[in-house]
C-alpha positions as CSV (number, residue, x, y, z in Angstrom):
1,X,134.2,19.6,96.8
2,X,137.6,18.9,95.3
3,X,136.9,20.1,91.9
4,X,135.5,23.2,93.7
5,X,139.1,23.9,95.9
6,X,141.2,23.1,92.6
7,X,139.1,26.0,90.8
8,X,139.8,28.4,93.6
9,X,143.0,27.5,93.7
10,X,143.4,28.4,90.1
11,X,141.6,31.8,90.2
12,X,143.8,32.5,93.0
13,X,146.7,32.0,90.7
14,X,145.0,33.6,87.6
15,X,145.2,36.6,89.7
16,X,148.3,36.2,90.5
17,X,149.6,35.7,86.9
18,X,147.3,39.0,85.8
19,X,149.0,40.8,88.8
20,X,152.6,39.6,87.3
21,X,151.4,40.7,83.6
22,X,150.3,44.0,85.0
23,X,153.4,44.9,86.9
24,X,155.5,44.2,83.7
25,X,153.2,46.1,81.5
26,X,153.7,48.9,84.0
27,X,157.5,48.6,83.6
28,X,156.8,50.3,80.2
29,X,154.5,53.2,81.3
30,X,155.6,54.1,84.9
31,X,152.4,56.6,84.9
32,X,150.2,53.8,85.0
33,X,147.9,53.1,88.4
34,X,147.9,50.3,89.8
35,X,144.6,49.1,88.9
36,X,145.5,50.1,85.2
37,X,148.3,47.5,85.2
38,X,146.3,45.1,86.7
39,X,143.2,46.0,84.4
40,X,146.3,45.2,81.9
41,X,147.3,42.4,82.9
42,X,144.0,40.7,83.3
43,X,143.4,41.9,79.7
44,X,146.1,40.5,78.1
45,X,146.3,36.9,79.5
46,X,142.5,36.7,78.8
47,X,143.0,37.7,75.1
48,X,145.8,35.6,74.8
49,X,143.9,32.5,75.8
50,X,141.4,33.9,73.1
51,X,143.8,33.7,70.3
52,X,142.4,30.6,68.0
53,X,144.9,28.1,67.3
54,X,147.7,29.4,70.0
55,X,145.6,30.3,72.8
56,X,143.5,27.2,72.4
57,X,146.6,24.6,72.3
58,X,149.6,26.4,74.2
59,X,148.3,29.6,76.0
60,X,145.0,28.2,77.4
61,X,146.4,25.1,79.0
62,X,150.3,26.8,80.1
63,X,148.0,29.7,81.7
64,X,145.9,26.8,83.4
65,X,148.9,25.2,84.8
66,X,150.7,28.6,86.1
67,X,147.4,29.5,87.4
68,X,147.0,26.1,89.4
69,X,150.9,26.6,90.5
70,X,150.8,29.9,92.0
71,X,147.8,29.2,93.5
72,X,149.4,26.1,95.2
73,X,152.3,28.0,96.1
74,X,150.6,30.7,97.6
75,X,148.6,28.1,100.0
76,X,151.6,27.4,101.3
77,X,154.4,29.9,101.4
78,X,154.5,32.6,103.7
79,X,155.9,35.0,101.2
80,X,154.9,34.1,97.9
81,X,155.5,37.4,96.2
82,X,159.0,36.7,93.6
83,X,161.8,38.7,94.1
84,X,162.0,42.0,92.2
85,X,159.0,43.2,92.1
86,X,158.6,46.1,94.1
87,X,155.9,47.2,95.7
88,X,154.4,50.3,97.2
């Protein structure tokens, strides 16, 4: 049960981190749709985890522990979303 709610809680803030990746991304190419960035986003934290001997020992285990923070911090904030990102 618990290890069950801590991996929600991270893919809640794996989504969050892609959606933070995207909107970045999506700085650089203000064409972009949304679900391009996000597409993006989700794409580059993935590959970056991938990455042998950086991904494995720093990328994997940071991007665990944002993933596991913004998911905490979305349970219970009201208004999660950081300052200066706008949205539509």
């Amino acid at each position: 049960m618990a290890l069950s709610l801590l991996l929600a809680t991270m893919a809640v803030g794996a989504g969050a981190l892609s959606l933070l990746t995207g909107s970045r991304i999506r700085m650089m190419d203000p064409a972009m749709t949304d679900y391009q960035a996000l597409t993006r986003g989700a794409a580059v934290v993935f590959i970056a985890a991938l990455t042998p001997v950086l991904g494995t020992f720093l990328l994997a285990p940071g991007g665990i522990l944002v993933a596991l923070g913004a998911g905490i911090r979305s349970l219970f904030l009201k208004n999660p979303q950081p300052e200066g990102i706008v949205t539509a």
